[in-house]
C-alpha positions as CSV (number, residue, x, y, z in Angstrom):
1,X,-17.5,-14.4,-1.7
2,X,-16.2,-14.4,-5.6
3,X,-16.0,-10.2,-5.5
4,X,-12.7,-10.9,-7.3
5,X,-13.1,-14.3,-9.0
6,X,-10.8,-14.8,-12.0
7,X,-8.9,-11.9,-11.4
8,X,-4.6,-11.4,-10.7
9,X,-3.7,-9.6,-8.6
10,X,0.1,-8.2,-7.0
11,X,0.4,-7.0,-3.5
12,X,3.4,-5.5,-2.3
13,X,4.4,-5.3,1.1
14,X,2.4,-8.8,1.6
15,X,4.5,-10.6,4.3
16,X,2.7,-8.8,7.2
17,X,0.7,-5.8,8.4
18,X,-1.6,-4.4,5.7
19,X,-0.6,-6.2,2.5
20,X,-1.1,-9.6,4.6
21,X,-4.4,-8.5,5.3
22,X,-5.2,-8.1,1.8
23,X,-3.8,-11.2,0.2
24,X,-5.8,-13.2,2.7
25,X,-8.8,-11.5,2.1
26,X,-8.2,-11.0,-2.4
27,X,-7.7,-15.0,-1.8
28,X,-11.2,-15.3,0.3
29,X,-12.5,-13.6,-2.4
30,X,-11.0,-15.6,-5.0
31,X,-8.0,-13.8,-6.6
32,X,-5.2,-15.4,-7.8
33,X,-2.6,-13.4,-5.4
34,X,1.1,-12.8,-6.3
35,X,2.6,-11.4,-2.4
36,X,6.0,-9.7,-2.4
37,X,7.8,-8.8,-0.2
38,X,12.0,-8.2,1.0
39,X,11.2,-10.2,4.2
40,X,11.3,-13.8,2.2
41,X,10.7,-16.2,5.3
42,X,6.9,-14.2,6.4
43,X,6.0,-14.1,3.1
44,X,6.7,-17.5,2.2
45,X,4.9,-18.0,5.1
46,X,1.9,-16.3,4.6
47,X,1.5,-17.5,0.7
48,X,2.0,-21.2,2.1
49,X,-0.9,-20.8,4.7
50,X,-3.4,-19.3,1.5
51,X,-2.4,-22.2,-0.5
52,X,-2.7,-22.5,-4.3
53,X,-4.3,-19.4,-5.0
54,X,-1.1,-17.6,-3.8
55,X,2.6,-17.4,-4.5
56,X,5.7,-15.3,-3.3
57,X,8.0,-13.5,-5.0
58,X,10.6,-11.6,-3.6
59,X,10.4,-8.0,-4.9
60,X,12.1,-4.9,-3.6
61,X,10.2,-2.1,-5.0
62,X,12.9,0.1,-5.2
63,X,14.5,-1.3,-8.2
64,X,12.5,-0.3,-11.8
65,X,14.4,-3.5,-13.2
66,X,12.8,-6.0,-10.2
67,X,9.6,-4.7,-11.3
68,X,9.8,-5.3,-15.1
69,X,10.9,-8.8,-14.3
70,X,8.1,-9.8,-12.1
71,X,5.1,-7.9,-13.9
72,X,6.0,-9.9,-17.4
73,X,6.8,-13.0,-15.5
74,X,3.0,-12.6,-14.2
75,X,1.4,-12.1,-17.2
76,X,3.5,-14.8,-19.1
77,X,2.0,-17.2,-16.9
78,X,-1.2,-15.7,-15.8
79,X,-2.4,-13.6,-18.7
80,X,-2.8,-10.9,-17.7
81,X,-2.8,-8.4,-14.5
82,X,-6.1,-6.9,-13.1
83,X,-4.8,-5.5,-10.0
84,X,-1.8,-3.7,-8.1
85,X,-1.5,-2.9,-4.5
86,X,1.0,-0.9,-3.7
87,X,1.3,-1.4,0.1
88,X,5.0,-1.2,0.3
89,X,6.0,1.4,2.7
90,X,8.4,2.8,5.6
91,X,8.6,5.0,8.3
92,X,11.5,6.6,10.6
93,X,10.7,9.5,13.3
94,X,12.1,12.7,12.3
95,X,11.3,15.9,11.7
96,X,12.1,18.9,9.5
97,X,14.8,19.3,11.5
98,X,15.6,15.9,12.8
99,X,15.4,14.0,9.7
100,X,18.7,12.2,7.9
101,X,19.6,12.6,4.1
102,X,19.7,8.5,4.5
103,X,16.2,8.0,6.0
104,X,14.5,10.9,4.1
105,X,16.0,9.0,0.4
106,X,15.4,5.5,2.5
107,X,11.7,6.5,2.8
108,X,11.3,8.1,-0.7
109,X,12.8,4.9,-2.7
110,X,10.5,2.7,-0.7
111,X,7.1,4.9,-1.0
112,X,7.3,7.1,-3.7
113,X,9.6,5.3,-6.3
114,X,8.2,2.0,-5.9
115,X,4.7,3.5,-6.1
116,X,5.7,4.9,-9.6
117,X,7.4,1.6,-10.9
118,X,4.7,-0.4,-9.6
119,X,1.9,2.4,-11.3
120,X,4.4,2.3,-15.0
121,X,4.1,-1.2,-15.4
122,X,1.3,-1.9,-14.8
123,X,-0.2,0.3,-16.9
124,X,2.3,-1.2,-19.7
125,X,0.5,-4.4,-19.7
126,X,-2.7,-3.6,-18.3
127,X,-3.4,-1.4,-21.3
128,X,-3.6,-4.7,-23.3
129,X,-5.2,-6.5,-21.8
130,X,-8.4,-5.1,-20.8
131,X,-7.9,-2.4,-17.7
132,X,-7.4,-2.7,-14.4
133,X,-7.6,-1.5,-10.6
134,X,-4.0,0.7,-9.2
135,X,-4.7,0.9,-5.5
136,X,-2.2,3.0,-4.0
137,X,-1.6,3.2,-0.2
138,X,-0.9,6.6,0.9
139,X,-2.0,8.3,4.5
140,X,-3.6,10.8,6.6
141,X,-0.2,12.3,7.1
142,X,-0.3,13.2,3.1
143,X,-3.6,15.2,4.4
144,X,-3.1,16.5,7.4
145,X,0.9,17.0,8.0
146,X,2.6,15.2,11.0
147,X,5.4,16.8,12.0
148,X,7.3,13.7,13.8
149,X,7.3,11.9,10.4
150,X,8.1,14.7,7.7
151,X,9.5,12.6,5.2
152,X,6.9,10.0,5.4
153,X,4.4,12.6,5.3
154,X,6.7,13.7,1.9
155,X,6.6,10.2,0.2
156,X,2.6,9.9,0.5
157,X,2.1,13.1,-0.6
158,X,3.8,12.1,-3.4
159,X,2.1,8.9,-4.3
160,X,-1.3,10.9,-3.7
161,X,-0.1,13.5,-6.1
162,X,1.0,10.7,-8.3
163,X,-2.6,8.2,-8.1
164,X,-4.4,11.6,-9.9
165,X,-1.5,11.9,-12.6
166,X,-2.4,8.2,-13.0
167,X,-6.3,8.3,-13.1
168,X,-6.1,11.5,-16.0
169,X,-3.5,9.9,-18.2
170,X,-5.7,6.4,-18.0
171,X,-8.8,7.7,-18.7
172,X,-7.7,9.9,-21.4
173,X,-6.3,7.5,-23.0
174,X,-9.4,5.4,-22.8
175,X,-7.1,2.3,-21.2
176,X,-10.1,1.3,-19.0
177,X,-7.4,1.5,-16.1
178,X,-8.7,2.7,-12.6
179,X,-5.7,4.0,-10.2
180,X,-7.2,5.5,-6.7
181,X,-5.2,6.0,-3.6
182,X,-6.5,4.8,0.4
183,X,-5.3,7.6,3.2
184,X,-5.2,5.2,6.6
185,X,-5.4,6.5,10.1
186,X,-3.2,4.8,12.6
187,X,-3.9,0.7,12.1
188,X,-2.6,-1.8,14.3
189,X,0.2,-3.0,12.4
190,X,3.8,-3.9,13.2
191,X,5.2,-0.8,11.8
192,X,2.7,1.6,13.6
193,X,3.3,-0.1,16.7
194,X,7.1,-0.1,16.7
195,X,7.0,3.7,15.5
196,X,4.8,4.1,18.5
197,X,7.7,2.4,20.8
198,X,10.1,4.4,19.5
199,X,8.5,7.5,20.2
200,X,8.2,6.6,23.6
201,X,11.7,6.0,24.0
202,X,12.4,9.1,22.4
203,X,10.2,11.3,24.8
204,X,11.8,9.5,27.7
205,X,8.4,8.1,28.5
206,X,9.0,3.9,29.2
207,X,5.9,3.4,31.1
208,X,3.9,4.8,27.5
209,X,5.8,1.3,26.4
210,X,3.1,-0.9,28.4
211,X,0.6,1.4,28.4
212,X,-1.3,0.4,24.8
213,X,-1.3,2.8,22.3
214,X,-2.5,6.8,23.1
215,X,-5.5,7.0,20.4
216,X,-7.5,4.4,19.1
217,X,-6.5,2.6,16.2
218,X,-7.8,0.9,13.5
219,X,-7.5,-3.1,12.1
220,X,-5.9,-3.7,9.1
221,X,-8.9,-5.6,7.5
222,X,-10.7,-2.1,8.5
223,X,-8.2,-1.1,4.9
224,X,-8.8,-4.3,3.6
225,X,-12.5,-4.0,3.2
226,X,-11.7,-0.5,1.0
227,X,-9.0,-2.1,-0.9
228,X,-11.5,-5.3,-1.7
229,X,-14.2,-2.9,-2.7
230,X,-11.8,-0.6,-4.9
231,X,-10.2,-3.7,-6.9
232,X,-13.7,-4.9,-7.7
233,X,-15.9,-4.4,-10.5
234,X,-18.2,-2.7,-8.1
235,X,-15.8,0.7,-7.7
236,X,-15.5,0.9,-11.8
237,X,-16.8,4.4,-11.5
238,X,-14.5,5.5,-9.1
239,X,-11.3,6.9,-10.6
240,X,-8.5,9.4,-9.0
241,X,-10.0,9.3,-5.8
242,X,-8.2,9.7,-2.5
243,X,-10.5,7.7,0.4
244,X,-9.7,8.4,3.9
245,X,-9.9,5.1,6.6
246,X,-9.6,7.2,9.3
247,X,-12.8,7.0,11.9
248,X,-12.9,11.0,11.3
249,X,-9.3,11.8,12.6
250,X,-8.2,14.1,9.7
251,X,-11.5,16.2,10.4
252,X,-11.5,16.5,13.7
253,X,-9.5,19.5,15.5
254,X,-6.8,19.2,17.8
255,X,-5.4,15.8,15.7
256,X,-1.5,15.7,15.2
């Protein structure tokens, strides 16, 4: 307990799946948590239920201006910001071939441009005062290609590609400003499962509906754990890196 005592922290993407998972566990561990979120009523929720360590704040990531509004508005009443977890993402099926304009810019304003607000101001302000931890969620699929999801595998390339722009400027600029990026496997989450569904529909395959998913899959404290550990004073020596959750899936031939 107390691994991030005193510290303030943002999580996007906080009103379910992995960012829920985090805020409940940054509060266990003593953070103050700010959870945003589009969905209003399950983050409301979910803040209510950690009580007076966290708050919600509507926030879609999309929109540089949203940002620069809640990151001041944090330190104006906090003092400061020590940690950012950009969790916010989407997914739609498609492939190279299959893929819309609409979802492909969908997917890339959601993933890759809210990473890069989310990563630009917070280093504005974490600069002065004292440093911080970026943790940016990107994915297996930024490693190992899947082809039923080419423009999500496009965004978290991009936010990889992004965490190690990031880590250089920080550290050359002596900020004391850590930014490393987590590459999950599949994790049981409400996204991965309804991606899974529609799949199934897609293939023609209903009976794969009732059937539990194909592969095993991992819990979103599984992510939560790394994402504790890598906003922690205990990681300060880790900076630029791109850590795989994955149980070995990205290593192991014959994966998607």
């Amino acid at each position: 307990m107390g691994r991030l005592a005193g510290k303030v922290a943002i999580i996007t993407g906080a009103a379910k799946g992995l960012g829920e998972a985090d805020a409940r566990m940054f509060v266990r561990e003593g953070a103050r948590v700010i959870l945003t979120d589009v969905d209003r009523e399950n983050g409301e929720r979910v803040a209510a239920e950690l009580g007076e360590m966290a708050e919600f704040r509507y926030l879609d990531v999309r929109h540089d201006a949203e940002w620069k509004v809640l990151v001041d508005d944090v330190v104006a009443r906090h003092g400061k910001l020590d940690i950012l977890v950009n969790n916010a993402g989407v997914v739609e099926l498609g492939d190279i071939e299959t893929q819309t304009e609409k979802d492909y810019r969908f997917i890339m304003a959601v993933s890759a441009d809210g990473t890069w607000f989310g990563c630009q101001h917070a280093v504005r302000v974490m600069k002065e005062t004292g440093g911080g931890s970026i943790i940016n969620m990107a994915s297996i699929a930024s490693v190992q290609g899947e082809s039923a999801v080419a423009a999500y595998c496009a965004a978290k390339g991009a936010v990889e590609g992004l965490t190690r722009a990031v880590a250089v400027h920080c550290a050359k600029q002596g900020y004391s400003i850590r930014c490393n990026s987590i590459h999950p496997a599949g994790i049981l989450t409400p996204m991965v499962m309804e991606v899974g569904r529609q799949a199934a529909l897609m293939r023609g395959a209903e009976e794969a509906l009732n059937s539990g998913p194909l592969v095993k899959l991992g819990e979103p404290d599984d992510i939560a754990y790394t994402v504790v550990f890598l906003a922690s004073d205990e990681s300060k020596f880790i900076n630029g890196a791109a850590i795989r959750v994955d149980d070995a899936r990205s290593v192991i031939a014959g994966n998607p």
